[in-house]
ROMARFI-143867 format. One record per residue: residue number from 1; x, y, z of N, C-alpha, C in turn. Coordinates in steps of 0.001 Angstrom, whole numbers. Layout:
R  pos     n_px     n_py     n_pz    ca_px    ca_py    ca_pz     c_px     c_py     c_pz
R  NUM        X        Y        Z        X        Y        Z        X        Y        Z
...
This chain:
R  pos     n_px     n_py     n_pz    ca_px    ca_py    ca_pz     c_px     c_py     c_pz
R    1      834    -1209        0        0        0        0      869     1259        0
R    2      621     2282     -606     1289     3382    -1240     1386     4513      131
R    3     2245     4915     1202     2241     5481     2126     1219     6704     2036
R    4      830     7493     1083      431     9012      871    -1297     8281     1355
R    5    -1585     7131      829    -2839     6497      924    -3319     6539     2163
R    6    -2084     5620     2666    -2500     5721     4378    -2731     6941     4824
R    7    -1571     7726     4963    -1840     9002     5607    -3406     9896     5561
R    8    -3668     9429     3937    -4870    10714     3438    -6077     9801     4498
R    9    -6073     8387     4532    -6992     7996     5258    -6982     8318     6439
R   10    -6051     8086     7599    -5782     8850     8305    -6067    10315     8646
R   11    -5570    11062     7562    -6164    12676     8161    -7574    12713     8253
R   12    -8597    12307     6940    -9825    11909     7033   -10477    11722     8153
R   13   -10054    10638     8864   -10498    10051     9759   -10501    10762    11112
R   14    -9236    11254    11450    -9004    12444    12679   -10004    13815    12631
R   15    -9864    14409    10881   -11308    14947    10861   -12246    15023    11167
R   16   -12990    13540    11010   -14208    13016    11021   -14164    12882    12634
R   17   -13340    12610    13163   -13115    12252    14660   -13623    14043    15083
R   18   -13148    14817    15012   -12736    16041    15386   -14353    16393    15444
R   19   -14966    16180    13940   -16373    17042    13736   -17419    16136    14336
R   20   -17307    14647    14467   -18593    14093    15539   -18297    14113    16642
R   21   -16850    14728    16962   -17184    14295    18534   -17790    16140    18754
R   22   -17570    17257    18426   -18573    18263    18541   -20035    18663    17945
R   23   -20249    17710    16993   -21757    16982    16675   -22261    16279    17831
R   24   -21362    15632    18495   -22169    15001    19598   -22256    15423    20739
R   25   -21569    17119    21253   -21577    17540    22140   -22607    18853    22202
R   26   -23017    18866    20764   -23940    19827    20115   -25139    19046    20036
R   27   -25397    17992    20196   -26719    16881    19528   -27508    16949    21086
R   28   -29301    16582    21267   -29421    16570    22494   -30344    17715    22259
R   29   -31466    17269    23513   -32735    18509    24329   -32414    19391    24374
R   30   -31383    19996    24783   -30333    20495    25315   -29965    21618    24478
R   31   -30683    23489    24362   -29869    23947    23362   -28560    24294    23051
R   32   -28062    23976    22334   -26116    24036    22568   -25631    23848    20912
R   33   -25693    24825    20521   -25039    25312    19225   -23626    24411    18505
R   34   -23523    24066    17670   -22551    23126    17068   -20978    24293    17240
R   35   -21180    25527    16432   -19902    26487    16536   -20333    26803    18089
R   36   -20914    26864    19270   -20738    26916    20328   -19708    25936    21031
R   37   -20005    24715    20579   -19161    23888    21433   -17272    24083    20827
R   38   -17634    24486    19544   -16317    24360    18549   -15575    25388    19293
R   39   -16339    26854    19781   -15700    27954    19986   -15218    27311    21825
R   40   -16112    26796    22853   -15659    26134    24033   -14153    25525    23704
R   41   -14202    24103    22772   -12890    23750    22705   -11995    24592    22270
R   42   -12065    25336    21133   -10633    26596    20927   -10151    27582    22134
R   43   -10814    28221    22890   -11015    28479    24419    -9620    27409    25170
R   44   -10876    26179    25200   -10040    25227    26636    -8232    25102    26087
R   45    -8463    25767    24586    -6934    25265    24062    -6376    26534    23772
R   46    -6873    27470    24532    -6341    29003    24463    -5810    29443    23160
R   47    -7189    29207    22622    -7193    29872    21158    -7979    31036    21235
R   48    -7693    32201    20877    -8938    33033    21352    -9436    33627    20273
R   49   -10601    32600    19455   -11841    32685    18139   -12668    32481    18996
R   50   -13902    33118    17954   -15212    32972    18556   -15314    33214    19582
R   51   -15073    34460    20075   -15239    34589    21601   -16560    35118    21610
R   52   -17661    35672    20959   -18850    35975    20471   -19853    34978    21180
R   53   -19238    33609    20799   -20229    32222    21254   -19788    31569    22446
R   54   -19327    32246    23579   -18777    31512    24693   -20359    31451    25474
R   55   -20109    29977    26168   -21167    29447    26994   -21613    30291    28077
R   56   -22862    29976    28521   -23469    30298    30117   -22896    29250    30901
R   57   -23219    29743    32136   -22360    28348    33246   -23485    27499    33113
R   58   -24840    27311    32716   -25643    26176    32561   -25111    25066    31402
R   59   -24710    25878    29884   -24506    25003    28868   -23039    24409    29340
R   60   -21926    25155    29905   -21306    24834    30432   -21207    23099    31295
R   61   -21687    23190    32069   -22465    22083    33249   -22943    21334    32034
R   62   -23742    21038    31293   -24664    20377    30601   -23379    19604    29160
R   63   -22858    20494    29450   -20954    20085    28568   -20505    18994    29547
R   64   -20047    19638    30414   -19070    19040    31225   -19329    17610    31895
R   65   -20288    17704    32363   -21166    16264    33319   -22115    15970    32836
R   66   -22159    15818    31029   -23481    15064    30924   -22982    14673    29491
R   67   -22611    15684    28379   -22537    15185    26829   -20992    14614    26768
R   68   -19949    15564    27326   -18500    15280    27503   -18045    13486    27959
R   69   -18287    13193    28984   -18451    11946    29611   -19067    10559    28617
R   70   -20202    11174    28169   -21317    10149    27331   -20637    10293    26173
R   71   -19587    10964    25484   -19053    11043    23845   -17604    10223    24328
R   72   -17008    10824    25837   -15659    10055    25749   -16096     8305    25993
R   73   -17263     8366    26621   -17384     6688    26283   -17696     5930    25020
R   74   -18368     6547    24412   -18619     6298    23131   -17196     6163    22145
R   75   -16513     7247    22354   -15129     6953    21877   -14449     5821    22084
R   76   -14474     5666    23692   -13946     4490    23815   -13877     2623    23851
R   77   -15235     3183    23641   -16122     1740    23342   -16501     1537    21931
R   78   -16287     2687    20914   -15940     2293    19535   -14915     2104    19700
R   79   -13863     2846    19784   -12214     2186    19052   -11910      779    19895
R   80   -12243      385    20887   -12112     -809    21754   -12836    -1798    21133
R   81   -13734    -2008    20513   -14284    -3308    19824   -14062    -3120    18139
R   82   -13839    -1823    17922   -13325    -1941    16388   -11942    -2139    15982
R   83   -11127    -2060    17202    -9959    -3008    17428    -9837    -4726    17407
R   84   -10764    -4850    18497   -11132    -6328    19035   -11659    -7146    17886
R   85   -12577    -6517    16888   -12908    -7287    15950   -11768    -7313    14396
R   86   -10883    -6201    14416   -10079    -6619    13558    -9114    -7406    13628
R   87    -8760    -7614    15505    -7803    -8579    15943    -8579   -10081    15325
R   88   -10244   -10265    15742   -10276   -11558    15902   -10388   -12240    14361
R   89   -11103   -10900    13471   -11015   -11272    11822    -9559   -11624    11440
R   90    -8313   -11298    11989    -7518   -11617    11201    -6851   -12965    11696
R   91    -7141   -13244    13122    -6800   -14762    13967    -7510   -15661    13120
R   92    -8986   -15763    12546    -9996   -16258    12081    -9775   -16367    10961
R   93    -9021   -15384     9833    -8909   -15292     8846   -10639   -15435     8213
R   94   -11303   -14833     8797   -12692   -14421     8761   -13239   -13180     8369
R   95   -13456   -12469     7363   -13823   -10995     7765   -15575   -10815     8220
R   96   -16053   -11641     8610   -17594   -11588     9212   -16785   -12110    11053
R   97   -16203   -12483    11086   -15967   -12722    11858   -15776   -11292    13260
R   98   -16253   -11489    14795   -16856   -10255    15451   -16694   -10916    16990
R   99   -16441    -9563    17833   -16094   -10120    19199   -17147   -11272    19987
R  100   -18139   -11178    19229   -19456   -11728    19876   -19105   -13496    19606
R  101   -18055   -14234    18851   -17935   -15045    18507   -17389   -16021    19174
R  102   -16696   -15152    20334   -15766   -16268    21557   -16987   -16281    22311
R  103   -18295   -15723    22425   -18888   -15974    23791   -18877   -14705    24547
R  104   -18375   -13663    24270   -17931   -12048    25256   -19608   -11465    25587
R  105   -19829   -11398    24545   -21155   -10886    24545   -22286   -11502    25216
R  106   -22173   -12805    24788   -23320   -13791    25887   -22873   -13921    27394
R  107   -22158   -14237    27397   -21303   -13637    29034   -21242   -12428    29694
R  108   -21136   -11309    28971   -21649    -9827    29168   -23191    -9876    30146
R  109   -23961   -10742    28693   -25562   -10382    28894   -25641   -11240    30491
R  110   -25310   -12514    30401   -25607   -12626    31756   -25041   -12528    33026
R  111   -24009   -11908    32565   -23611   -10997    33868   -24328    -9932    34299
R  112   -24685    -9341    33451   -25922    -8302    33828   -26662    -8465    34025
R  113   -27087    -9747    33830   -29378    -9756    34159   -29090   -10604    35482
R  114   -27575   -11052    35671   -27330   -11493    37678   -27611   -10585    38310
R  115   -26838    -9079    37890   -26663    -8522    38186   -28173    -7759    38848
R  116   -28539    -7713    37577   -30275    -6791    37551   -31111    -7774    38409
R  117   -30830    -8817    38082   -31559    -9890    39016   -31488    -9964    40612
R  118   -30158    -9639    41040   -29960    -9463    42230   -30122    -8154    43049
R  119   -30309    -7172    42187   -30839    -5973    42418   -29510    -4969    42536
R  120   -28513    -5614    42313   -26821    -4590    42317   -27009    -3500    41753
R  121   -27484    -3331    40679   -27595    -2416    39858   -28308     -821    40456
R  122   -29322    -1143    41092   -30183     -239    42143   -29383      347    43312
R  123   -28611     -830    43408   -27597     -228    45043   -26242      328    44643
R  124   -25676      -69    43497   -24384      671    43202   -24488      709    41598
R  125   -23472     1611    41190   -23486     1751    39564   -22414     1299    38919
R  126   -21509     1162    39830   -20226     -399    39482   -21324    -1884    39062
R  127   -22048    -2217    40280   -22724    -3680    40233   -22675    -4252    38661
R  128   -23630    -3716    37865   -23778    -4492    36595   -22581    -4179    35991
R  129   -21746    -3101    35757   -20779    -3423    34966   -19693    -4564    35269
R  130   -19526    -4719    37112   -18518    -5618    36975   -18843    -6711    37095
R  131   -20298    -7731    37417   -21042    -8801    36688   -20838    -9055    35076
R  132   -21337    -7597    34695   -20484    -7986    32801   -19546    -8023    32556
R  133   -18456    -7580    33391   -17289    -8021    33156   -16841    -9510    33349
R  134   -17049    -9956    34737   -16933   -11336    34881   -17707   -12067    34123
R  135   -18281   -11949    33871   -19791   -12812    32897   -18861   -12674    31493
R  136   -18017   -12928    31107   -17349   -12016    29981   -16403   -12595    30248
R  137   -15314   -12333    31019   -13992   -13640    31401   -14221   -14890    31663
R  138   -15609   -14716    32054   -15566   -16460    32144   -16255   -16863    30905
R  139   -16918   -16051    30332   -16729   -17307    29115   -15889   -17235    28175
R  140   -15309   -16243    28053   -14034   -16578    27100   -12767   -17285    27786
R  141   -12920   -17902    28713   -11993   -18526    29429   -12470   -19768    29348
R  142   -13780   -19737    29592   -14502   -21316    29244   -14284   -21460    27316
R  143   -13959   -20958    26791   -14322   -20851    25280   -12733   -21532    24668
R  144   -11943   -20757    25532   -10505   -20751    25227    -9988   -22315    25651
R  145   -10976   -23055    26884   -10470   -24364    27906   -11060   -25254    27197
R  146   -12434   -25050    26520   -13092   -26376    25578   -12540   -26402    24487
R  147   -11759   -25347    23752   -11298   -25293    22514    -9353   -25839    22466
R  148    -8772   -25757    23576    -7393   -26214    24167    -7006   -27606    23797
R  149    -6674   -28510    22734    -5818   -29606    22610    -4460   -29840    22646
R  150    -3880   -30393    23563    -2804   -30994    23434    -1574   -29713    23323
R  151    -2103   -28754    24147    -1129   -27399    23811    -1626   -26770    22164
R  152    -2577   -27021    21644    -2780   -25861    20629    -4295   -25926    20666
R  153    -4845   -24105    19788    -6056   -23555    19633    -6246   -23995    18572
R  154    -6854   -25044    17965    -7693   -24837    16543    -8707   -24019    15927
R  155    -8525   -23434    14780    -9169   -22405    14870   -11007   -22615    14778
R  156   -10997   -23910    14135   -12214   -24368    14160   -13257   -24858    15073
R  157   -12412   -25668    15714   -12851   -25793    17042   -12665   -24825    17980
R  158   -12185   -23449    18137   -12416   -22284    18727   -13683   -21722    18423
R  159   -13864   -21579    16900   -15325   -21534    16494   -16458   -22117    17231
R  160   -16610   -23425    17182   -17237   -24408    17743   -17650   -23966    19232
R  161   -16184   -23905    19627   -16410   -23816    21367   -17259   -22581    21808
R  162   -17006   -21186    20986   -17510   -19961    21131   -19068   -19843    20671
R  163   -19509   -20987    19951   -21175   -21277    19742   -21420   -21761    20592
R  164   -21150   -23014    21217   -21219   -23183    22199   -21633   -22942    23768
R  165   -20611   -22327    23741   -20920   -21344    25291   -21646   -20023    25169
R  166   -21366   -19370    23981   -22552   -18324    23411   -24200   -18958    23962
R  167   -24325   -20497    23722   -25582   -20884    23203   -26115   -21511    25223
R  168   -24820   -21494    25801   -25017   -22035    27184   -25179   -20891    27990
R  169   -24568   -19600    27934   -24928   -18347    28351   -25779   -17854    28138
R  170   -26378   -18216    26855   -28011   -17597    26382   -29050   -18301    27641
R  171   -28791   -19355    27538   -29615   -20392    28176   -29531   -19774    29577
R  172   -28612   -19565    30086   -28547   -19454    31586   -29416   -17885    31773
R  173   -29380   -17173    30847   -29532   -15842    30625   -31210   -15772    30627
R  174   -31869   -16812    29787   -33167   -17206    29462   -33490   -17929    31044
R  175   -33165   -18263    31567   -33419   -19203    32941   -33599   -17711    33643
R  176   -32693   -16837    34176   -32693   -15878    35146   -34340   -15073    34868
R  177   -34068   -14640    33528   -35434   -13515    33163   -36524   -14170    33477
R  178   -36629   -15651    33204   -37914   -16301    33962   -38405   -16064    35549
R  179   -37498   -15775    36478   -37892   -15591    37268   -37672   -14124    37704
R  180   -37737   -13097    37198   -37734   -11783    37019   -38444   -11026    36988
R  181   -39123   -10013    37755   -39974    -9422    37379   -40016    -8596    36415
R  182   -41247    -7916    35848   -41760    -7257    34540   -40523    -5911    34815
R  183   -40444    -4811    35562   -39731    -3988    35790   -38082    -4401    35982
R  184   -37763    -6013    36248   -35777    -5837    36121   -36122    -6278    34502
R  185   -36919    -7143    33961   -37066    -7591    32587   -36675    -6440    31954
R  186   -37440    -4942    32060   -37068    -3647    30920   -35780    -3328    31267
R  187   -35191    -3374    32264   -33991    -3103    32507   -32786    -3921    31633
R  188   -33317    -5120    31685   -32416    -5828    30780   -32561    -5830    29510
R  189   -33767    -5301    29181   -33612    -4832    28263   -33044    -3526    27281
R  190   -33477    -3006    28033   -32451    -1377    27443   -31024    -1409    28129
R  191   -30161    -2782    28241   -28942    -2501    28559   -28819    -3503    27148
R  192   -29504    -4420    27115   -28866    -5233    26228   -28879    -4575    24683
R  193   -29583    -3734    24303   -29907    -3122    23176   -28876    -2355    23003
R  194   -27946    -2024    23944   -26898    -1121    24267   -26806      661    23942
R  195   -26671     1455    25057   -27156     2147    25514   -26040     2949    26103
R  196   -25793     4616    25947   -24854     5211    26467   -25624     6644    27342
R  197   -26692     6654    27840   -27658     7143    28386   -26873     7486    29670
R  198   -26714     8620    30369   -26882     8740    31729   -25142     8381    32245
R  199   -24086     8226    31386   -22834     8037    31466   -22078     8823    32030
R  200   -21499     8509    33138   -20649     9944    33899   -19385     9573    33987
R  201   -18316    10345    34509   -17052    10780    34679   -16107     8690    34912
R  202   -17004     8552    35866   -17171     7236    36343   -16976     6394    35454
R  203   -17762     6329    34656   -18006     4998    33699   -16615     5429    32510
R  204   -16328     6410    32425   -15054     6449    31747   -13933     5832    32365
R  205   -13622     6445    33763   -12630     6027    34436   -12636     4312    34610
R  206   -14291     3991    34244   -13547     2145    34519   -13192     1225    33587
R  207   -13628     2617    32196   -13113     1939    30925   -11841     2392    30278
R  208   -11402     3111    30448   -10190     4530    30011    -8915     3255    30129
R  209    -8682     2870    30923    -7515     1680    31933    -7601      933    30723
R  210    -7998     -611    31030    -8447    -1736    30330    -8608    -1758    28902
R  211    -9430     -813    28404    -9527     -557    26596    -8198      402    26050
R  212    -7684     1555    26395    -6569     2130    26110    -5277      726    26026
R  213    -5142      306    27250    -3995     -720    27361    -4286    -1874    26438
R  214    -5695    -1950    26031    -5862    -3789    25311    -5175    -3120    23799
R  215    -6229    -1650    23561    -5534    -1408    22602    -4073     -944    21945
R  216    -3400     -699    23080    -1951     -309    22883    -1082    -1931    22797
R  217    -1732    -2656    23319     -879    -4416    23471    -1483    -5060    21587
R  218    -2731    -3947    21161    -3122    -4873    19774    -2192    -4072    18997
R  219    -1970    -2886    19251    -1478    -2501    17886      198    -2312    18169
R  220     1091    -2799    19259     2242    -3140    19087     2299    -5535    18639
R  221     1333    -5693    19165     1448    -7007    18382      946    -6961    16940
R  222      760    -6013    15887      -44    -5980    14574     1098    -6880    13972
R  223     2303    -6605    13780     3108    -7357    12894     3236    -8718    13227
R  224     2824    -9475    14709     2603   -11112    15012     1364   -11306    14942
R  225      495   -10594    14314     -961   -10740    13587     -621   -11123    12508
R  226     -108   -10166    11626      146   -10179    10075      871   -11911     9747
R  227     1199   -12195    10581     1772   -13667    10396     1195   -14823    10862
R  228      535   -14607    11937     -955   -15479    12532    -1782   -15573    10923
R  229    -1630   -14428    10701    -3527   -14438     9533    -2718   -15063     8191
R  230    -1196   -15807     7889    -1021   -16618     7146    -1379   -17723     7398
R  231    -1471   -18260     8279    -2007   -19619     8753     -956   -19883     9713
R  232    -1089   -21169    10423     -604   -21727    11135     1002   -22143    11072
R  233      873   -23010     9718     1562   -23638     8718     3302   -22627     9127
R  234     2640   -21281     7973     3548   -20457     8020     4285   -19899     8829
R  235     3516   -19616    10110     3754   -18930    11790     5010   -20128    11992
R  236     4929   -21311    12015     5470   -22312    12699     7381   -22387    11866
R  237     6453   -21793    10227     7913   -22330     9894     8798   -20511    10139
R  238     8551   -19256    10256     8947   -18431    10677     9706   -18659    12175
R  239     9139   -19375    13041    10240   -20023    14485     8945   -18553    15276
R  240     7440   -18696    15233     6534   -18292    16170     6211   -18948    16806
R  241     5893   -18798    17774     5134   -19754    18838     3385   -19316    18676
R  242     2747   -20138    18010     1543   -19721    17381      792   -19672    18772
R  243      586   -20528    19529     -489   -21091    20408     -208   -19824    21639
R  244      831   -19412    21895      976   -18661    22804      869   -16783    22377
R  245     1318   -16636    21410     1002   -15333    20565     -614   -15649    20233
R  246    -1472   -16620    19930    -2841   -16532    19414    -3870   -16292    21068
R  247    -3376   -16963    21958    -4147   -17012    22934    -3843   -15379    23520
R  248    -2790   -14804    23645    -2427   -13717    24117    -3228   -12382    23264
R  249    -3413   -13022    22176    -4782   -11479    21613    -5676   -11915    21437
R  250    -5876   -13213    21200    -7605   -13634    21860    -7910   -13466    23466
R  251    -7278   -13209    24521    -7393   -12667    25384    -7620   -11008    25252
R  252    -6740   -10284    24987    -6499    -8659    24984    -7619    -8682    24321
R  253    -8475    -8916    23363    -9479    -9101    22414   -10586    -8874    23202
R  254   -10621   -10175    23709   -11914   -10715    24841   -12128    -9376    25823
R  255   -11182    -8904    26626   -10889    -8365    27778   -11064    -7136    27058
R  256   -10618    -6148    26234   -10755    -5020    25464   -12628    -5117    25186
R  257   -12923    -5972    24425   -14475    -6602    24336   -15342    -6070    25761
R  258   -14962    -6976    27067   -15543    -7438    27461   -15131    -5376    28555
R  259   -14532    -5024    28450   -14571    -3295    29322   -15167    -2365    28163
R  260   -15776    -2917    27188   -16235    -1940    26402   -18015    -2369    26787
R  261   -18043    -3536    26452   -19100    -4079    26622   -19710    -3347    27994
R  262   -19129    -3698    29282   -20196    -3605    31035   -19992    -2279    31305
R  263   -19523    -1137    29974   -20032      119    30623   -20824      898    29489
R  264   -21320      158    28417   -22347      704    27254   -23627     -523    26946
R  265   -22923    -1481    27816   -24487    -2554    27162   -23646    -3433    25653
R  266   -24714    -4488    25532   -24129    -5321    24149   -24426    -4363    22728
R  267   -23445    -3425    22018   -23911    -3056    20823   -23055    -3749    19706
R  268   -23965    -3722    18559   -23613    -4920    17599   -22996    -4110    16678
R  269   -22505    -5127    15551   -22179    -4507    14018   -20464    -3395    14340
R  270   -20068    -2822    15696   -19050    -2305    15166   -18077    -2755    15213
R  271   -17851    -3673    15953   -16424    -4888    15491   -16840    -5796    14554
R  272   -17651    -5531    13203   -17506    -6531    12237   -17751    -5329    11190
R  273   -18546    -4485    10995   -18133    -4220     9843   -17505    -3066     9716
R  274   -16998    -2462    10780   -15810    -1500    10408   -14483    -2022     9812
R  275   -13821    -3244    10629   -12184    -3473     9824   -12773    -4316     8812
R  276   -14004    -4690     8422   -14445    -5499     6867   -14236    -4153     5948
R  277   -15197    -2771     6428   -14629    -1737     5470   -13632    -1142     5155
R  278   -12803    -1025     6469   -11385     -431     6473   -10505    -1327     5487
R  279   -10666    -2760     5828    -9664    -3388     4940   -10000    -2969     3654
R  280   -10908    -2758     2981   -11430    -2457     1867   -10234    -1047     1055
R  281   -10239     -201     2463    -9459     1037     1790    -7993      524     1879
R  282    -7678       98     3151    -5969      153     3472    -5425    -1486     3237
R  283    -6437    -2180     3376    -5851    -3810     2850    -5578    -4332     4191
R  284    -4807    -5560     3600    -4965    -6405     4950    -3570    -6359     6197
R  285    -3220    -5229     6039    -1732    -4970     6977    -2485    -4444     7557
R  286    -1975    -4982     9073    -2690    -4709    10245    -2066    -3373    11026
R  287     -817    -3561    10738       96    -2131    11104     -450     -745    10647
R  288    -1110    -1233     9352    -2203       77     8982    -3779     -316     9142
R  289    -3969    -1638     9110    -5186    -1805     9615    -5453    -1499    10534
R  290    -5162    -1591    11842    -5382    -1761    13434    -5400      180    13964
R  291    -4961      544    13623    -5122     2453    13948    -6199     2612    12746
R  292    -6468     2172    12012    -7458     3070    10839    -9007     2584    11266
R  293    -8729      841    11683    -9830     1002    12549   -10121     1230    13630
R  294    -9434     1583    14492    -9638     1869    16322   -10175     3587    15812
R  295    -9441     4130    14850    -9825     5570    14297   -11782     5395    13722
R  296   -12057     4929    12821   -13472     4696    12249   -14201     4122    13327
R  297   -14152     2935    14111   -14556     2656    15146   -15298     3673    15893
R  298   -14186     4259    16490   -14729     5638    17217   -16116     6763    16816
R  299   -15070     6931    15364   -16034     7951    14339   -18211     7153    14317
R  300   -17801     6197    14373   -18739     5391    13989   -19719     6119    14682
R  301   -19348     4805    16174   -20102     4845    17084   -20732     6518    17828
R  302   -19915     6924    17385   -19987     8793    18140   -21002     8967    17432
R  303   -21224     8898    16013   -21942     9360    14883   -23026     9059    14691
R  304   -23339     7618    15500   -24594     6249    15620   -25341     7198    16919
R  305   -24459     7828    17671   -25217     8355    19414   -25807     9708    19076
R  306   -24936    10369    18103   -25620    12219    17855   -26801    11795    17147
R  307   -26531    10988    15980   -27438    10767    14887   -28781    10235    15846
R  308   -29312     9513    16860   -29780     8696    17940   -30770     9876    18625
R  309   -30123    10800    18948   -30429    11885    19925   -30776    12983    19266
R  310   -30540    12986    17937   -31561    14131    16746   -31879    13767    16051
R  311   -32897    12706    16076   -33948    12609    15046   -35265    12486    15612
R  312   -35447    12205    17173   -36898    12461    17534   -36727    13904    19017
R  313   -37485    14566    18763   -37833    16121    19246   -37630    15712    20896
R  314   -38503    14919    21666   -38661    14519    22736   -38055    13347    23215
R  315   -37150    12300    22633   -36875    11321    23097   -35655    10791    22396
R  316   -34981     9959    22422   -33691     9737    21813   -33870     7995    21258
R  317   -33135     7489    20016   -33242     6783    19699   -31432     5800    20213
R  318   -31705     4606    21110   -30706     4092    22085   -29476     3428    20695
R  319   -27843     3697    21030   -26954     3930    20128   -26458     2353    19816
R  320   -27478     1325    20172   -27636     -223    19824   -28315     -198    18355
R  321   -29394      202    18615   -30572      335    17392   -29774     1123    16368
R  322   -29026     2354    16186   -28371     3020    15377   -27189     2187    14424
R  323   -26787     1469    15380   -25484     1152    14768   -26093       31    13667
R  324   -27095     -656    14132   -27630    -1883    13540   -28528    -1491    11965
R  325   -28948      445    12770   -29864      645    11501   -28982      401    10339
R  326   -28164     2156    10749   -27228     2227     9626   -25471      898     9308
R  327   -25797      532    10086   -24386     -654    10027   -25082    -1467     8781
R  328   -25952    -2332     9135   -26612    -3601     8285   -26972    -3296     6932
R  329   -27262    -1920     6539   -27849    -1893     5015   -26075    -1633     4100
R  330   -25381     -493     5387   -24039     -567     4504   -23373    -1634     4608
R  331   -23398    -2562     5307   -22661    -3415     5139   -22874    -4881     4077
R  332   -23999    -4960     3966   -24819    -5600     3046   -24469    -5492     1536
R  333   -24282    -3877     1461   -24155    -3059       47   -22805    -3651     -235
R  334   -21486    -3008      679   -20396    -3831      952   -20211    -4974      212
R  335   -20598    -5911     1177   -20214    -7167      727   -20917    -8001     -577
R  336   -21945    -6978     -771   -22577    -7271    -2575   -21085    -6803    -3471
R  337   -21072    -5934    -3230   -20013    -5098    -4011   -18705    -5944    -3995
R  338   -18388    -6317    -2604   -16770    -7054    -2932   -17491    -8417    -3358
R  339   -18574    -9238    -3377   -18906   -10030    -3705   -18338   -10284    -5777
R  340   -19046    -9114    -6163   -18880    -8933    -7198   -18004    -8657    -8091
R  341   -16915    -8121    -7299   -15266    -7624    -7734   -14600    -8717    -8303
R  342   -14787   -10031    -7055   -14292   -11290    -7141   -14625   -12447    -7925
């Protein structure tokens, strides 16, 4: 790939980063002007434009502890699974392939409806996230122990194992809501639809750690990716240690997954078809894959939450349903299109 390529994608993308994340601090009940928020950040960076449009201490407040918080999670829970899913597409040598495939997600869900079930959720605002977290290590730990022969991961039977326990977590998940009442039932429901509603300072700080670091461990391992996603075969005759490099970012994967997941709820579609599109522009080097999607990732999801929160007058449409609207028809188009190339 031709360096000027990368880069132009790149600037693009920081762009696009730049203008939804003040689309989304502008989006909302809430009146708060798009060049209002633009002129706030030139301000906080002692630029002194637009001094014409500086805030009241209300829009201020309504910045600071309510849209600010709810966009840096969104940030971080896109680039954290649009990482995670380009790690696991290229282990898989899959490009449908998506974090939801080890089991993260079904483990998520019923860590949370323990959670909601036991009433944690009501008494602290840690409770359900760190139920989805554990609900989340353990099954990709159970996923990783049924799929384990003889010292190696097959990739097929990793497959296997991750339907599997996907399909045993559902079950356990379906057992709890039975005995649930009608009021924790909606609860589990508008978490599972996934949801960045009501997000404070907090819920950053317990994701900021865990997703920053999974993603700094994916994109200094990109070049023992790029040799994983030859196959096995090849890894072995290079002098890699496949089984121990594969389990080590199917972990960071899982775990990146699974802190994005218990502080936004299960949202779908952005660890599968962002690095399916990205590869499309930058190809299959992960050294340029792995930043172009943790970059779009972000853009995405930010873009899925403004877009969510301005289109109905009185009520907001939850940033699960968004991603799925607009994810599924482009991605569809997508894969008609590379269908057809080939």
């Amino acid at each position: 790939m031709k360096k000027y390529h990368l880069k132009l994608v790149l600037t693009v993308l920081i762009v696009a980063l730049f203008f939804v994340i003040c689309l989304s601090l502008s989006a909302g009940q809430y009146d708060l002007g798009f060049f209002q928020v633009v002129a706030w950040g030139l301000h906080q960076l002692n630029i002194p434009l637009l001094n014409e449009l500086q805030l009241t201490e209300q829009q201020e407040a309504v910045l600071m502890y309510i849209r600010l918080p709810r966009t840096a999670v969104a940030l971080l829970v896109g680039a954290g699974l649009a990482a995670s899913g380009t790690v696991l597409q290229g282990l898989f040598s899959n490009p449908l392939a998506d974090p939801g495939i080890i089991g993260v997600s079904s483990g998520a869900t019923c860590g949370a409806v323990a959670a909601i079930c036991l009433g944690l959720n009501s008494t602290s605002m840690f409770g359900l996230p760190a139920f989805a977290f554990v609900g989340a290590l353990l099954a990709v730990t159970l996923t990783i122990g049924l799929a384990t022969r003889n010292g190696r991961i097959p990739v097929l039977t990793l497959l296997l194992a991750g339907v599997v326990v996907g399909m045993l977590f559902s079950a356990i998940t379906a057992a709890l809501l039975t005995v649930m009442d009608d009021h924790k039932v909606q609860q589990y429901l508008f978490w599972t639809i996934g949801s960045l509603d009501y997000r404070r300072w907090e819920h950053v700080l317990m994701g900021v750690v865990p997703i920053t670091l999974g993603i700094i461990i994916m994109l200094l391992m990109a070049r023992h990716l790029n040799i994983l996603a030859l196959g096995e075969a090849e890894a072995k005759a290079v002098g890699m240690p496949v089984v121990r490099y594969r389990l080590i970012l199917l972990m960071v994967a899982a775990l990146t997954t699974a802190s994005g997941v218990c502080i936004s709820g299960s949202i779908g579609f952005v660890g599968l078809i962002i690095p399916h599109m990205m590869r499309m522009l930058v190809g299959p080097n992960h050294s340029h894959l792995l930043p172009v999607s943790i970059l779009a990732g972000a853009v995405f999801l930010i873009f899925c939450d403004s877009i969510g929160r301005s289109i109905l007058t009185n009520s907001e449409i939850n940033v699960g349903i968004m991603t799925a609207v607009l994810g599924t028809p482009y991605f569809l188009y997508l894969l008609r299109k590379h269908t057809d190339l080939q």
